[in-house]
N, C-alpha and C positions, 0 to 999 in steps of 0.2 A: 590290298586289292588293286591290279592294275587300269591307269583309266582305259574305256572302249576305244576303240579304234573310229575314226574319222570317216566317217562314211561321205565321199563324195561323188555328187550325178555329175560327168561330163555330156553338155548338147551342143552337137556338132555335126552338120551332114557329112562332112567326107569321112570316110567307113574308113580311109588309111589312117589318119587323124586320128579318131577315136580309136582305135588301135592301138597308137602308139603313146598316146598321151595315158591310158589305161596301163598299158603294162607299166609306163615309169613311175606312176603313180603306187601302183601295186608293190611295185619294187619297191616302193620308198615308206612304206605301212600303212599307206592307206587303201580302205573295202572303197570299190567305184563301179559303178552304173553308169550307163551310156545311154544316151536320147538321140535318135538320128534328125529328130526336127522338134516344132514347137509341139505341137499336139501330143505326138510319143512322149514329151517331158512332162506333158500335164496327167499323163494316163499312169506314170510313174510316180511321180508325187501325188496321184492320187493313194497312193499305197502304201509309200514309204516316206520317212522323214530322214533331212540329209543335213548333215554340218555345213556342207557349203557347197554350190552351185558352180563351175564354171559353163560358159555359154558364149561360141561363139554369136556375133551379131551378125552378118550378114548369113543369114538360110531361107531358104524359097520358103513362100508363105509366111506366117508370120514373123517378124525377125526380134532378134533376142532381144532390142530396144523394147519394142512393144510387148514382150512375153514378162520382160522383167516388170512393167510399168504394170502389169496385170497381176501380176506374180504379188507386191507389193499391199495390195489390197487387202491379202487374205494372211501374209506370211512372211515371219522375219529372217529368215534362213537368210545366209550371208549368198552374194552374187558376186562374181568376178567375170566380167564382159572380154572376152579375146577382140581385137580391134584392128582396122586396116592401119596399116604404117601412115602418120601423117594425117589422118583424119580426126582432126583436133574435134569438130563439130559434132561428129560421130560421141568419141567418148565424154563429151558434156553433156552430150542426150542423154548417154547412158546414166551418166551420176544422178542426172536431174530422175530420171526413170526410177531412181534407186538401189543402182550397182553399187558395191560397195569399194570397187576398185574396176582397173582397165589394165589390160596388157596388151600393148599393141606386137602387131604380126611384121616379120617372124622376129623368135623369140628364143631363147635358149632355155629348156626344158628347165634345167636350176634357176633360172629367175623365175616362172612357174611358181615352183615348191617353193622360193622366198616369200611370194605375194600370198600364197594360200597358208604357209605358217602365220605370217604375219596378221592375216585376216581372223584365223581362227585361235589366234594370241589374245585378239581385243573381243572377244565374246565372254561374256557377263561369266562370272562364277555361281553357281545356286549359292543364296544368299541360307545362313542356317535361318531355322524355322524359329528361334526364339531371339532373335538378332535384333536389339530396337532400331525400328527403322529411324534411318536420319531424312527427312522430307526436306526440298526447296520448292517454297511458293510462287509462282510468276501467276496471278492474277487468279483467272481458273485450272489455270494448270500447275500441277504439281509434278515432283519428278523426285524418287524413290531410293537416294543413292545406293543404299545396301542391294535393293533387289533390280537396280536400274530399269527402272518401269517409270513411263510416263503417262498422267492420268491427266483425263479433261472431265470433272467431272466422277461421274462414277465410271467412266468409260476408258478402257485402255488404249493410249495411241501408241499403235506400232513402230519400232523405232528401229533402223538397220542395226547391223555390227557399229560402222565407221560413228553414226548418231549415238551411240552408248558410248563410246569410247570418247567423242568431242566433250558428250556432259558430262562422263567423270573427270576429266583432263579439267573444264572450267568451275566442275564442282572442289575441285583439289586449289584454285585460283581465285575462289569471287572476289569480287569486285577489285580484282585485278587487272590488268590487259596481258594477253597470252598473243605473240608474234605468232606470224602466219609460218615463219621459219620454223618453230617452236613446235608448230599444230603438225607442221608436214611431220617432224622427228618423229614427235610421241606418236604419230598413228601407223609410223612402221616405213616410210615412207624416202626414196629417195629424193635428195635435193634437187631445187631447179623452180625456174616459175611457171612451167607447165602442171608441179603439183599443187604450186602457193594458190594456183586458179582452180583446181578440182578442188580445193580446200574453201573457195571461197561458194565454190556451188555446194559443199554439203553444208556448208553456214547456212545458204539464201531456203536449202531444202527445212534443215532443222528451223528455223524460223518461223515456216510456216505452220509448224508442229507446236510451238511456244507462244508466238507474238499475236492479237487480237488483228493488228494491224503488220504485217512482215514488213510491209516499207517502209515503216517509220517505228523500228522498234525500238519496244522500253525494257526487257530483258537482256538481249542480247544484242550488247552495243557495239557499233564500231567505232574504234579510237583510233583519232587519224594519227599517223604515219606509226602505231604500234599492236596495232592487230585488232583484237576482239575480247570482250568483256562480258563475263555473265552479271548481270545483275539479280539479285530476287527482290522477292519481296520482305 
């Protein structure tokens, strides 16, 4: 049985855009839905459920920073933010909001479709149903490797794509230190220290998803001059 097809929402106000990014996408095997603003994408995913989001960030009215940061709350579908050229600050909002990648503008349609294979590469496998789980303890939180689920409690916290993929990378690693070089590779990502810093903002995010205290954490360590460490319990 072949796996389904990729269903991706693009939201975007320019109608040439959305257009164009639809047919290449179509072309390329993925089913895609189009949102012309914030609100349209809410009224859409009221309905449907999607492998993965692109959005650009600047649109009248709410803008995709704040749509993602909302979005977040309810739902882990993966997010990939379109970005002005150069606006570094821009896409650190984004990551912090909970995008799971950025592309800045403009862009050539194949880097596109590498960001969004790549994205939808590090998405969990259903775990089987009789599979013993292998749990890591960090205090009150746990974290589920097999079905990469993380709990506080009896309560499940939401974790993006990029945050399952960081914890099976340091669950593959404990109490090891895994380079920020290392973190860009494995999460699909090309070199440079524009990513070793979006890498350091999904640390500071996941952090606060694990650590009682994020600023002074006792799970997830920083080892100076060699990256990052999970510790458990």
């Amino acid at each position: 049985m072949s796996d389904p097809i990729p269903h991706l929402l693009i939201v975007d106000d320019d109608e040439r855009i959305r257009g164009l990014l639809r047919k290449f996408l179509v072309r390329n095997g993925f089913l895609v839905s189009v949102a012309r603003d914030a609100a349209h994408a809410r009224r859409v995913l009221s309905g449907l459920e999607f492998d993965l989001i692109v959005m650009d960030v600047m649109m009248p009215g709410e803008d995709g920073v704040s749509l993602t940061r909302s979005l977040r709350e309810t739902m882990q579908t993966p997010i990939l933010l379109l970005t002005a050229r150069g606006e570094t600050e821009e896409r650190i909002a984004g990551l912090e909001a909970g995008a799971d990648d950025y592309l800045p503008k403009p862009f050539e349609p194949k880097e596109l479709l590498l960001r969004i294979n790549a994205i939808l590469r590090r998405m969990p496998e259903p775990a089987a149903a009789l599979a013993a789980p292998k749990v890591l303890h960090m205090g009150q939180v746990r974290f589920d490797i097999e079905r990469s689920e993380l709990f506080e409690g009896d309560a499940m916290v939401r974790l993006t794509a990029t945050e399952v993929q960081l914890m099976r990378i340091f669950s593959e690693n404990l109490r090891e230190p895994v380079s920020r070089t290392k973190l860009v590779e494995d999460l699909g990502r090309d070199r440079g220290q524009a990513q070793e810093r979006a890498v350091d903002v999904q640390i500071t995010r996941l952090r606060r998803k694990i650590e009682a205290d994020p600023k002074q954490p006792r799970y997830l360590q920083t080892v100076r001059g060699e990256g990052y460490m999970l510790v458990p319990d």
